[in-house]
N, C-alpha and C positions, 0 to 999 in steps of 0.2 A: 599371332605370336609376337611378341615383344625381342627387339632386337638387345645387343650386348650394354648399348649406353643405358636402356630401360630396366634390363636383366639385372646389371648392377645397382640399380637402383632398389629394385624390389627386397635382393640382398639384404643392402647395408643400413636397410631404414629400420626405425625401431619405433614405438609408438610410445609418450606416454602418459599417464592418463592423470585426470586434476578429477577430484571429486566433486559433485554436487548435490547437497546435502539440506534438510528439512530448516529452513531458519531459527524456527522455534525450539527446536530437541536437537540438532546438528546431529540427527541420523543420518547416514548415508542414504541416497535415492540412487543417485544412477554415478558413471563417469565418463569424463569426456576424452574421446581417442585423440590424440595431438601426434603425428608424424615430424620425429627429429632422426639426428642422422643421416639426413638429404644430402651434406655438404660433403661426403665421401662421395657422391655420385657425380658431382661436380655444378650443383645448383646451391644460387644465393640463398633462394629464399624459395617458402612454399610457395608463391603464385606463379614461380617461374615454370617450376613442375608441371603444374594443370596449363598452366597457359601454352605450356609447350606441346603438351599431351593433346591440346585440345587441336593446336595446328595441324601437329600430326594425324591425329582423324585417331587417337589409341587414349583414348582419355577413359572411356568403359573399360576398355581390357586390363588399362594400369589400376584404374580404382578397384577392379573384383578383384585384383591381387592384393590390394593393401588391405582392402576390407576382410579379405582371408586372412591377414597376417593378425591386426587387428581383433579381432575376434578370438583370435586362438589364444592369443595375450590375455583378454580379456576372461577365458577360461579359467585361466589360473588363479583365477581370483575366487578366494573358498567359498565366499558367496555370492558367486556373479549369476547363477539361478534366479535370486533372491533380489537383484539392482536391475537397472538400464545401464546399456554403453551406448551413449549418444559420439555418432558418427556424424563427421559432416560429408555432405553431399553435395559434389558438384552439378549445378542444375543442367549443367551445357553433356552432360552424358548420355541424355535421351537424344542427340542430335546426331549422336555416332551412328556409324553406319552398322557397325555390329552390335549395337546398344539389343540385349535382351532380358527380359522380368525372368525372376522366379529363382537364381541362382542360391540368391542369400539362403532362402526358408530351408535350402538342403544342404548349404553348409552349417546352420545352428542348429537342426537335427542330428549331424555328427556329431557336436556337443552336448546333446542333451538340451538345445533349451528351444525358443521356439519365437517367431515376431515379434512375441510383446515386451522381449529382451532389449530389440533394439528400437532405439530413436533416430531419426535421421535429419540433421540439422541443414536447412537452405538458407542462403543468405541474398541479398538483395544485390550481391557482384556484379555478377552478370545479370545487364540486363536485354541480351541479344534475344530472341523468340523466348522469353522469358515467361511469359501467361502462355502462348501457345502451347510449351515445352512443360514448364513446373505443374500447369490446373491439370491438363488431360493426360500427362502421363505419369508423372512424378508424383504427384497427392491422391489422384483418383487410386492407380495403381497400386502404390506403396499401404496408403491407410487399409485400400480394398485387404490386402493380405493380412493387415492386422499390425502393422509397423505403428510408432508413433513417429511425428512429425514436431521438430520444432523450427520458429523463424530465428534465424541466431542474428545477431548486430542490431536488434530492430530499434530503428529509430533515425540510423548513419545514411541510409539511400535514401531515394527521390518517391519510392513508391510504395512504404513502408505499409499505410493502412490500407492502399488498394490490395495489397500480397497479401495483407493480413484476412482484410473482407473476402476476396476469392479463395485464400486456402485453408482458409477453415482451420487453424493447428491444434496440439494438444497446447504446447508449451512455446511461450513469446522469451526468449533471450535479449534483454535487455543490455544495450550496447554500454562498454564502459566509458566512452564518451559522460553520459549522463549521473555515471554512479560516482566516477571522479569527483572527491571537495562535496557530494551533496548534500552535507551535512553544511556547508557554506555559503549552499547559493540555492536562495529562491526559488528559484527560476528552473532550475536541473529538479527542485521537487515537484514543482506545478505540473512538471513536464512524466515523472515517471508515474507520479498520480492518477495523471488519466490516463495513463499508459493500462497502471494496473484496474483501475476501475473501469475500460474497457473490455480486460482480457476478462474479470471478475464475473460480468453480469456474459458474456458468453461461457463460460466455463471452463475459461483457457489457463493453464498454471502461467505464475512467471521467475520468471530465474533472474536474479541479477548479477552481472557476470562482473571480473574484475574487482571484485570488494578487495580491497589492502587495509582496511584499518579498522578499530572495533566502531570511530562515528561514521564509516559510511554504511557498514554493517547494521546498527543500532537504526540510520534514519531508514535505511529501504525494508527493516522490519517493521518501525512504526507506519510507513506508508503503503505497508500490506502484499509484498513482493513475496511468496510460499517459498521459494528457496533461493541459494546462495552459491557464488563461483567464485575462486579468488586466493590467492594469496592469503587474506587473513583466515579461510581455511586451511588450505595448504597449498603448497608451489607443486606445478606438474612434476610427476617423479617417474623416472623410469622401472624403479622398483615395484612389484606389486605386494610386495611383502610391505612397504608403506604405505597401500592402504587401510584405511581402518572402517570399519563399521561402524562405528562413533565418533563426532569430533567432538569430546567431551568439554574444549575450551568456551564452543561458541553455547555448550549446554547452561555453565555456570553463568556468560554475562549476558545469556537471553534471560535467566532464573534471574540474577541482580539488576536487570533490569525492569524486569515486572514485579519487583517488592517497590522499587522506588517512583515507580512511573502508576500514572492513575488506576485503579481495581477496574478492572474489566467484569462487566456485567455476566451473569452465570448461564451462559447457554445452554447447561445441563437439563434448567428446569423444564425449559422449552421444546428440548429437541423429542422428534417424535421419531418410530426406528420401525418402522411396518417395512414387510421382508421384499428388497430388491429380486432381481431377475438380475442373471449373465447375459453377455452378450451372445452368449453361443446358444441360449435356452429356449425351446419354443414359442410360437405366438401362442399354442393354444396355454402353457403356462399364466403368461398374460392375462390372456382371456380367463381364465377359471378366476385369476386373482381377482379382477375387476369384476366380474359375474358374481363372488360370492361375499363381496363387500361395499354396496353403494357408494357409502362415503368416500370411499376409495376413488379419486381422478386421476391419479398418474401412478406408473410403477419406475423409480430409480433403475437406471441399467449399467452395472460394474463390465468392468472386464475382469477374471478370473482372479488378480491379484486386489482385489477390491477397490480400486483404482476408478473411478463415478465417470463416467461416459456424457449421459445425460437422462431422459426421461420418456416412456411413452406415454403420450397421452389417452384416455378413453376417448374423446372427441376421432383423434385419428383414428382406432382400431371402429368406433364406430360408422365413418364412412365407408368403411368396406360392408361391415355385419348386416348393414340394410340395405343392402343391395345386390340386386342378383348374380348370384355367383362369387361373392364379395369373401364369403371365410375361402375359397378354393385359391381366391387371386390372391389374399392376405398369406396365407399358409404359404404358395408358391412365392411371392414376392419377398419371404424372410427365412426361407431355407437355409438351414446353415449357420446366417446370422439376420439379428432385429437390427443392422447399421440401419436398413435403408427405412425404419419409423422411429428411430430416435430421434427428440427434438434435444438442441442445447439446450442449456437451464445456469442458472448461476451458480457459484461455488464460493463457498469460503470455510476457512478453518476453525476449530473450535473453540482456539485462541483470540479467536477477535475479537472485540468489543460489541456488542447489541448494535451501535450507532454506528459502527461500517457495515455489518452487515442488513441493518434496514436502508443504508446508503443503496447498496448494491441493488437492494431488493425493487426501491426506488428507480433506476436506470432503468429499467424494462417492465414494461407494464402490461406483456405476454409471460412473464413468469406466474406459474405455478407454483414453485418453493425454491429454496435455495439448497442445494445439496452442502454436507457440511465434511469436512473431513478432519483428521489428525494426522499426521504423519503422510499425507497426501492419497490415507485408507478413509471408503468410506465408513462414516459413523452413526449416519441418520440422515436429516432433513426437517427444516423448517418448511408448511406448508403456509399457504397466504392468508389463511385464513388466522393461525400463527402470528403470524407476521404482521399482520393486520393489527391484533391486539395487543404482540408490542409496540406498535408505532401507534398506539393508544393509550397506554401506558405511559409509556416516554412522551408522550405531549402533555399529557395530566401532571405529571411529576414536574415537567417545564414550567408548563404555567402556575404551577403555587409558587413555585420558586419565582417566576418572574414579575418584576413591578411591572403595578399594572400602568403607571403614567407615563414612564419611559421604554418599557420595553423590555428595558435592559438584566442580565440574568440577576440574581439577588444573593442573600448568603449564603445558602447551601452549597451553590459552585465555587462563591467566592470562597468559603470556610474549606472544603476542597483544594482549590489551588493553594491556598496557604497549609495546609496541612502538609500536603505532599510534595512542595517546595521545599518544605523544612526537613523533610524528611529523607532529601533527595540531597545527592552532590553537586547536582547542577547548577549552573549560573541563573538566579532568579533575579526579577526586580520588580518590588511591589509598590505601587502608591497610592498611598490612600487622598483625596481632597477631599478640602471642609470648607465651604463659602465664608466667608467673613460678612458681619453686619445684614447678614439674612433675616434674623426676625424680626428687624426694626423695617425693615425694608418689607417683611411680610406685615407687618403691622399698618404702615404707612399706607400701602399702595392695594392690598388684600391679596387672600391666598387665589386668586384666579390669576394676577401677574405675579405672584410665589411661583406658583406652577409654571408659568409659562419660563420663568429665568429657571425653575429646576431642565427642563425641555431642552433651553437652550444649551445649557451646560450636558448634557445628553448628547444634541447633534454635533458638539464641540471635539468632544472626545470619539465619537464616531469620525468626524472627517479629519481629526488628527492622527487616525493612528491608521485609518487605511485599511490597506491589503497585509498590514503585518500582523503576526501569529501572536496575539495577544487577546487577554479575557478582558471585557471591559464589564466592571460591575457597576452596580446602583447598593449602596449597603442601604439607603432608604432615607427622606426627609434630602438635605444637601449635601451628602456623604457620599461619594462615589469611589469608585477601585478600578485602576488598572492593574495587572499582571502580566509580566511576560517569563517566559524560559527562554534565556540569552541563548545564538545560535552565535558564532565567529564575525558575525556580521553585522546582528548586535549588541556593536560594543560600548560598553555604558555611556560615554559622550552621547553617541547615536538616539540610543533613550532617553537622555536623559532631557536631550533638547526639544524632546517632542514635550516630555514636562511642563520646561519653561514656554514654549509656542502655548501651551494648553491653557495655563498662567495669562498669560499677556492679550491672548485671544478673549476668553471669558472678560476680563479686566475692561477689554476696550467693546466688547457689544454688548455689554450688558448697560452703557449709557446710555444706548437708547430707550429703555425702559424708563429712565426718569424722568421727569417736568423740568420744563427749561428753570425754573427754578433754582431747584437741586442740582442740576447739571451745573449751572453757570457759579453756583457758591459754591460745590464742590462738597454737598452733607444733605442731609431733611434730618429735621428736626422730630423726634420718637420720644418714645417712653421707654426708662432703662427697666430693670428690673427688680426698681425699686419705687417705681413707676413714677419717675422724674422724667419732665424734660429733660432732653443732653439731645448736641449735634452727632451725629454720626457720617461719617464717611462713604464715598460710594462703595456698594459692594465688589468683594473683588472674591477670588480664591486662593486656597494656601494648601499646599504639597507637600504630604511624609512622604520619602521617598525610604526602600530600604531595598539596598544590594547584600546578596546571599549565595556564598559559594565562590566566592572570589578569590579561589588560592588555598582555600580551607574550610572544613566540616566545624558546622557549632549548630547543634541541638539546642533548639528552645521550647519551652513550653507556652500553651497559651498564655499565662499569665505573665511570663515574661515579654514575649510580641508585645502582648496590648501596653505595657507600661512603655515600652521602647515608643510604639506608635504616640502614644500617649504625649511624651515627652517630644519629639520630635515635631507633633502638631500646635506645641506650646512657641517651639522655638520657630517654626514657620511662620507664626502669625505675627511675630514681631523681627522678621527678616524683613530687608528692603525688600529682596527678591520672593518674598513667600515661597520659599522652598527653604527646606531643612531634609536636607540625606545623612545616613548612617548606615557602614557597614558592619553588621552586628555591634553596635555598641559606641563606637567611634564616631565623633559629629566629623562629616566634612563640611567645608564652607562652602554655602549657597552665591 
């Protein structure tokens, strides 16, 4: 029993809940319970509660009361059948003394609904008997019954991937430490990156929690995070009548942001849809499937909401089949349910681009296929064999497009970034370089040291621009392209001086290529092209530079670009600095 200071607690608290919702369609998926109202009970703040609870030895008996209360809230909700309420869960409750399973499953049968309702969020807090307490009672326990589990903060403790590795979750909550500005910082993207292409190639969803604004919204969509938490959805609200089934705002700038951002390859064509199995459904189902379809190696495993689990193998169902006594121990060992011959598998949406999801596919080279989903229902699967022949595909496509002396990608990407730059609101900045005094110098010295200064001018531009988010082309012959899409951080100074280093750098190794001759008079003597002797000058390079999006939308078509570039390569080549920039149209000085 809970005494008067607790009693009043259970009272005057009230829960409220913050939706989390599909990134790509801003459907509703589940919401989260949040306890307010504390402060009438005479606590600062929530950790005082559980930390107090937990002293006291009544931190089980307080939590079944709030999770009763919680729940029943969450009823109210017209279609809380149809969501998740993720709950969070103090992990320090299985260390109570009166700590006992099974309560929850016959309180959401009094509402009609049933495990797969709820989520229950652990977090890396506490870390007192922390693996002893959370592996063997809390996740073995909790999933046993059919709960979902998420890791919520991940990322803020000390033991983020060990918790992750031992607990196996559905869903990883991605801490807003890292979602904060990461539209601004590198470094917070490197980081949620593999955050998600870990959770990806295991099958784990991820949320990222805390979004306030549509660029941090926009980049953990582009870096593959399946849903969304946060203020720029909506602020937690005590109301339930403010929930909505739809957050139609994040519908429109997820749509305007895929008209302007690069076309996503058509997963449709590929995807293959042979009929999963439930998790509740017999082994012998299984087994007939695989028995009456060779081709057939794995069967996808849903849970009832179509919700992808992961996959049985034929390899595993045939270690049992050959062995004696092997269908009795199979049939007994999955009674009820196939959890214990599920294997993980990868997951991703059908929104993705072909190139994350051969990413993914790429991570683990025990996958089988990649499960695919919408709205975090499954829709199908990519099998390896699939998979195989797109990442055969997309290297054929690669290499026509790619020169073949530098490497480097050619027009069709380049013709691409420029298209969809122009066509986009974003901050772009393009530059095209044109060598000076190249084909006297090809003339002179022959196209086998042609070649080698195109090379150089290659490794130039690769160690100038680094680890930054930029396309570096080869348009062909001594024509070369960067691209970037300015992020807050690159701001055009920032660019612009990798430019000039690029300029100066070329300018000063490429002496070495000449005979002391030439070097020391400062020319070799060619044939113009009008095949006269003339001195020429050492070669050097010269930079169009063009900023786009800088404060305002101006459509261009191709034929305007190329005369702008045009002109702008005219006035490069007779700049001291060989660089010439323009912002649509306007010369600044080099």
């Amino acid at each position: 029993m809970l005494n008067e200071k607790w009693q009043k607690l259970v009272e005057v608290a009230d829960f409220a809940f913050q939706p989390i919702v599909n990134i790509y369609t801003g459907k509703l998926y589940a919401v989260e319970a949040l306890i307010r109202n504390y402060e009438g009970a005479g606590f600062v703040t929530i950790d005082a509660i559980f930390d107090t609870a937990y002293s006291e030895k009544i931190l089980y008996t307080l939590d079944v009361k709030l999770r009763e209360k919680a729940i029943h809230k969450f009823s109210l909700l017209p279609f809380s059948k149809h969501i998740k309420l993720f709950y969070n869960l103090d992990n320090r409750i299985t260390m109570m003394p009166d700590f006992k399973p099974g309560y929850t499953c016959d309180l959401l049968n009094n509402y009609g609904m049933d495990t797969s309702n709820i989520c229950f969020e652990l977090s890396e807090k506490h870390q007192v008997g922390m693996y002893a307490g959370v592996d063997k009672l809390v996740l073995n326990l909790y999933k046993q019954q059919g709960y979902k589990m998420a890791i919520d903060d991940f990322g803020v403790g000390f033991s983020g991937l060990q918790m992750l590795f031992n607990a196996d979750p559905n869903f990883i909550k991605i801490d807003r430490f890292f979602v904060c500005d990461i539209h601004l910082s590198k470094k917070k993207r490197l980081f949620v990156s593999s955050i998600v292409q870990i959770a990806q190639v295991m099958g784990i969803f991820t949320i990222a929690e805390g979004v306030e604004c549509e660029e941090e919204y926009l980049e953990c969509k582009k870096l593959g995070c399946n849903m969304v938490q946060g203020y720029f959805v909506q602020k937690p609200t005590q109301n339930v009548c403010e929930i909505l089934s739809s957050y139609e705002h994040l519908k429109t700038v997820s749509l305007n942001d895929k008209r302007k951002g690069t076309k996503n390859s058509d997963v449709l064509k590929y995807l293959q849809r042979n009929h999963p199995v439930f998790i509740d459904s017999s082994i012998n189902e299984v087994y007939e499937m695989l028995r009456a379809d060779k081709s057939v190696h794995f069967v996808p495993v849903l849970e009832r909401d179509y919700t992808p689990i992961g996959v049985i193998k034929d390899t595993d169902i045939k270690t049992y089949i050959y062995s004696n006594y092997g269908k009795a121990l199979l049939y007994n060992l999955t009674k009820g349910s196939l959890k214990t011959i599920v294997s993980s598998c990868g997951r991703a949406d059908i929104n993705d681009p072909i190139e994350k999801i051969l990413k993914i596919y790429g991570f683990d080279d025990e996958n089988d296929a990649i499960l695919i989903t919408e709205n975090e229902k499954y829709v199908g699967y990519l099998s390896s064999r699939v998979l195989l022949e797109m990442v055969n595909e997309k290297n054929i496509v690669d290499a026509k497009d790619q020169n073949p002396l530098t490497g480097l990608s050619g027009n069709r990407i380049i013709n691409e970034f420029v298209s969809t730059s122009m066509e986009s609101e974003d901050k772009v900045m393009m530059a095209y370089f044109d060598f000076d005094n190249f084909k006297p110098f090809n003339d002179y010295y022959g196209f086998r040291k042609g070649d080698r200064a195109i090379t150089l001018f290659a490794d130039i531009l690769r160690s100038a621009v680094g680890l930054e988010e930029c396309l570096i082309g080869h348009v062909g012959g001594d024509d070369f392209f960067l691209g970037w899409s300015l992020k807050e951080e690159h701001n055009f100074e920032r660019v612009y001086s990798i430019v000039q280093e690029i300029v100066l750098k070329f300018a000063e190794d490429i002496k070495s290529f000449y005979c002391e001759n030439g070097l020391s008079s400062g020319y070799i003597l060619a044939k113009n092209r009008d095949g006269m002797l003339q001195s020429f000058p050492l070669m050097t390079v010269s930079a169009a530079v063009i900023c786009h999006g800088f404060g305002y939308r101006h459509d261009l078509d191709d034929n305007e670009l190329n005369e702008i570039f045009g002109r702008l390569k005219k006035s490069a080549k007779v700049s001291p600095t060989h660089i010439a920039c323009v912002d649509l149209g306007v010369i600044k000085p080099a």
